[in-house]
N, C-alpha and C positions, 0 to 999 in steps of 0.2 A: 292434781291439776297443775300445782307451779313443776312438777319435775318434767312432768308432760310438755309444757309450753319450752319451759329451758330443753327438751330434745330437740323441740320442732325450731327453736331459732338456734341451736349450734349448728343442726344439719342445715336449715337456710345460710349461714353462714360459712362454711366448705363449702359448699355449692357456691356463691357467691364468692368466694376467696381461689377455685379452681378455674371460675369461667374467667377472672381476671388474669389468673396465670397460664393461659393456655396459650402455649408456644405460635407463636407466626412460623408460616410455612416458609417465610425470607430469614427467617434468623439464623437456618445453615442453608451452607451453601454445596456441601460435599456431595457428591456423585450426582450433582445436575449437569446437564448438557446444556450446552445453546449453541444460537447459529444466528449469524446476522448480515444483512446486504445493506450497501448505502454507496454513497460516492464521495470523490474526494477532489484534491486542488494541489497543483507541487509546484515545489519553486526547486530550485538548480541552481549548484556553483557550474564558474564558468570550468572548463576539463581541456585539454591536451588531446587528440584526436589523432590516432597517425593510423596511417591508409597502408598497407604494402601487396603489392601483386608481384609480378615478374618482371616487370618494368616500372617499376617503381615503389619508391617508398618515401613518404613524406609525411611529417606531423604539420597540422595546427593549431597554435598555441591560443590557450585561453577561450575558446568557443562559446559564444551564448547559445541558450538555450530554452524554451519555456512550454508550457503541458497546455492540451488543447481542449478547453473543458464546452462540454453541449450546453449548459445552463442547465436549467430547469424543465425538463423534457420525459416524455411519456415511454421514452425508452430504456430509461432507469427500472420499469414495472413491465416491460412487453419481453416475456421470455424469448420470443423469436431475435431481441435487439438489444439483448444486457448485457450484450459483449462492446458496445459499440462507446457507449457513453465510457468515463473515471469511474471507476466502479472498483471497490471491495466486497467478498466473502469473507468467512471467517464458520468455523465449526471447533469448536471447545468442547471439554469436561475440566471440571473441579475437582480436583486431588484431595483437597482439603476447604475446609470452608472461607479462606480467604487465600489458598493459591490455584491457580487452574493452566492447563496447557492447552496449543488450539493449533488448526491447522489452517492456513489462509491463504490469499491470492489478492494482493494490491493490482491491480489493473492499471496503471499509472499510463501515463502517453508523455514523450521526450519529444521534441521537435525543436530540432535546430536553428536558429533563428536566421533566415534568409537576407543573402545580399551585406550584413556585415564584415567588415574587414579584420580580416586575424596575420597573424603572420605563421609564414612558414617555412620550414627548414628539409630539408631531403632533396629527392630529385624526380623528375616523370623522366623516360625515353619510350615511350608507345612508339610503335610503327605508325609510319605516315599515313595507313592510310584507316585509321582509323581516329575518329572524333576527337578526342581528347588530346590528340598528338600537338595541338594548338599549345598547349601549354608545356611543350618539351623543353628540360631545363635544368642544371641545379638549383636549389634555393637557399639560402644565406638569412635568415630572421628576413624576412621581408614580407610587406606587407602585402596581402592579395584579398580582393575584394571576393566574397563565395555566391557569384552567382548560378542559376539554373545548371549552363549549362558547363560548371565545374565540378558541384558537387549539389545535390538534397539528399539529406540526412534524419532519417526520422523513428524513434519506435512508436508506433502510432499503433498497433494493432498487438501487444504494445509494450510498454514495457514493465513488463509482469513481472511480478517479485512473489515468487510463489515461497512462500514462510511460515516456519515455528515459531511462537512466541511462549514465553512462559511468562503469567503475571500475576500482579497480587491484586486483591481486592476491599477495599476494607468502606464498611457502612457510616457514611456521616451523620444519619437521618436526624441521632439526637441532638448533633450541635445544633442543627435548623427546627427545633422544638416540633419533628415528628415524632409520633407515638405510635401507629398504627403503618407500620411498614408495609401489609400486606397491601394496603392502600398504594402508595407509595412509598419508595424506599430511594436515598440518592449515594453513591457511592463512588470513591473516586479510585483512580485504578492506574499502575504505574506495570511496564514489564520492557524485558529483553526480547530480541528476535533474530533469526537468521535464517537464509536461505539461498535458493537458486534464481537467477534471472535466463526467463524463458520467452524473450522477445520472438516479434515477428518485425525485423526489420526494414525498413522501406527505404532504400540508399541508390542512389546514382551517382557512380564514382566514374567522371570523364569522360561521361557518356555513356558508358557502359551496362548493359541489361542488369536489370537490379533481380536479386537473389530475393524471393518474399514467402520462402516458409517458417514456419516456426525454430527454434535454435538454441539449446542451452548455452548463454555465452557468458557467467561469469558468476557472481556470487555477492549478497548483502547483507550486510549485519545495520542493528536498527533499535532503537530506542521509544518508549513511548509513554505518554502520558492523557488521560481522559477523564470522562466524567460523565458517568452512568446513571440515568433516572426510567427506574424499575416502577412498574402500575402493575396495580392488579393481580399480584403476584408474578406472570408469565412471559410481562411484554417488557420493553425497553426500547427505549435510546440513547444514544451512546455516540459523542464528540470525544477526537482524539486529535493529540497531535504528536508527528511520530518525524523524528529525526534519522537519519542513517549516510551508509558508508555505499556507494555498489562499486564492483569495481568486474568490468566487463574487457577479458582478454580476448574473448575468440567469436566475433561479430562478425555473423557473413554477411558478404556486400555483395558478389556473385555469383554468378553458377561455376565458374571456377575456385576448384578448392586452395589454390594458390591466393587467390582475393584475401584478407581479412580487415577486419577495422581492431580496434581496441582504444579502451578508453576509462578513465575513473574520475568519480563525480561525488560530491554529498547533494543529499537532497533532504528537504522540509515538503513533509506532505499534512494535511488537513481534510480529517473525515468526519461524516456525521453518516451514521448508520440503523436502521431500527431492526429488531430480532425479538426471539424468544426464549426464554429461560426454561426448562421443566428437570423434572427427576422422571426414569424409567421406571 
């Protein structure tokens, strides 16, 4: 009878000592996928802008700038209108259980900021007899006020930073006296990125019919850092703040292929995005 009993509580005891050590399904993270949507917010150093056509070629200096956010709007969830709002994608896999690579699309919007005064250097000579020829000239650092109908500048549609990122990931939960990850898990997440910028730009240069299709014009590298809070094992959201370099040489302004713009900038963007985490 005592050998009997001491079976029946070792084997209670395995049992008991397995179901406590049974792995969470958050504890690797290798060959899961995710994918996540949300929006964002950018600030802009001032940039150097020069214009040139056939008749002219001019920079100006120090340009402000600022991004055109919708708020809080139903168009962030209406598939027929996720183009419209600050908007990121992003689709990932996990190489390893704390590093993962991903393909994404920052949606960002640049808008030049109207009616301030920049200076400028180069010169216009337009024919008389069209619009812009008002301002025929050379220029010498002098200041010129950027009204309507000199110039609007804008990538609104937008200025997309279509991107690799490679980044690490690593779980804080225990420093915050989580136990149960599966529940909740909070991790904080640093990485490198780079890509193409695939604007649709919106430009009125001297009056002249603006060029508004899509344009690969230039290229960004990019920095980032977040903070991920994982539920349930599958869900998440996910704040990031992401720093970078863009630097755009071949910006159409026309339907003449002589038009171009060109221009380099850093930009601070800020996103908050929710997705989902699984294994195939």
């Amino acid at each position: 009878m005592v050998v009997l009993s001491f079976c029946l509580f070792s084997q209670y005891s395995i049992a008991q000592d397995k179901a406590i050590n049974v792995e969470k399904y958050t504890a690797h993270n290798k060959h899961k996928f995710f994918i996540s949507w949300g929006g964002n917010r950018e600030s802009y150093s001032k940039s150097d802008i020069n214009f040139k056509g056939d008749n002219y070629n001019f920079t100006l200096n120090n340009v402000k700038a600022h991004d055109k956010p919708k708020g809080w709007h139903m168009d962030y969830l209406n598939p027929l209108r996720m183009t419209i709002p600050q908007t990121n994608m992003k689709l990932g896999f996990f190489i390893t259980d704390h590093y993962s690579i991903s393909l994404g699309i920052d949606h960002m919007k640049y808008v030049m900021t109207q009616n301030q005064i920049a200076e400028i250097n180069g010169y216009i000579n337009l024919p008389e007899s069209e619009e812009g020829s008002a301002y025929n000239r050379t220029y010498n650092n002098e200041p010129i006020e950027l009204t309507e109908d000199f110039l609007t500048f804008e990538h609104t549609d937008g200025l997309n930073y279509i991107n690799a990122e490679f980044a690490r990931v690593d779980d804080v939960s225990k420093y915050l006296y989580i136990t149960n990850t599966d529940l909740i898990q909070i991790n904080i997440t640093e990485g490198i990125g780079g890509g193409v910028l695939y604007p649709k730009t919106n430009a009125k240069v001297l009056g002249m019919r603006r060029h508004d299709d899509f344009h690969v014009s230039g290229y960004g590298v990019s920095a980032k850092a977040g903070l991920n809070i994982t539920f349930l094992k599958h869900f998440f959201i996910q704040g990031e703040l992401k720093g970078g370099y863009i630097d755009m040489h071949d910006i159409r302004t026309t339907y003449s292929r002589s038009d171009s713009a060109s221009q380099h900038f850093a930009f601070f963007e800020r996103s908050i995005a929710i997705g989902g985490i699984f294994r195939i």
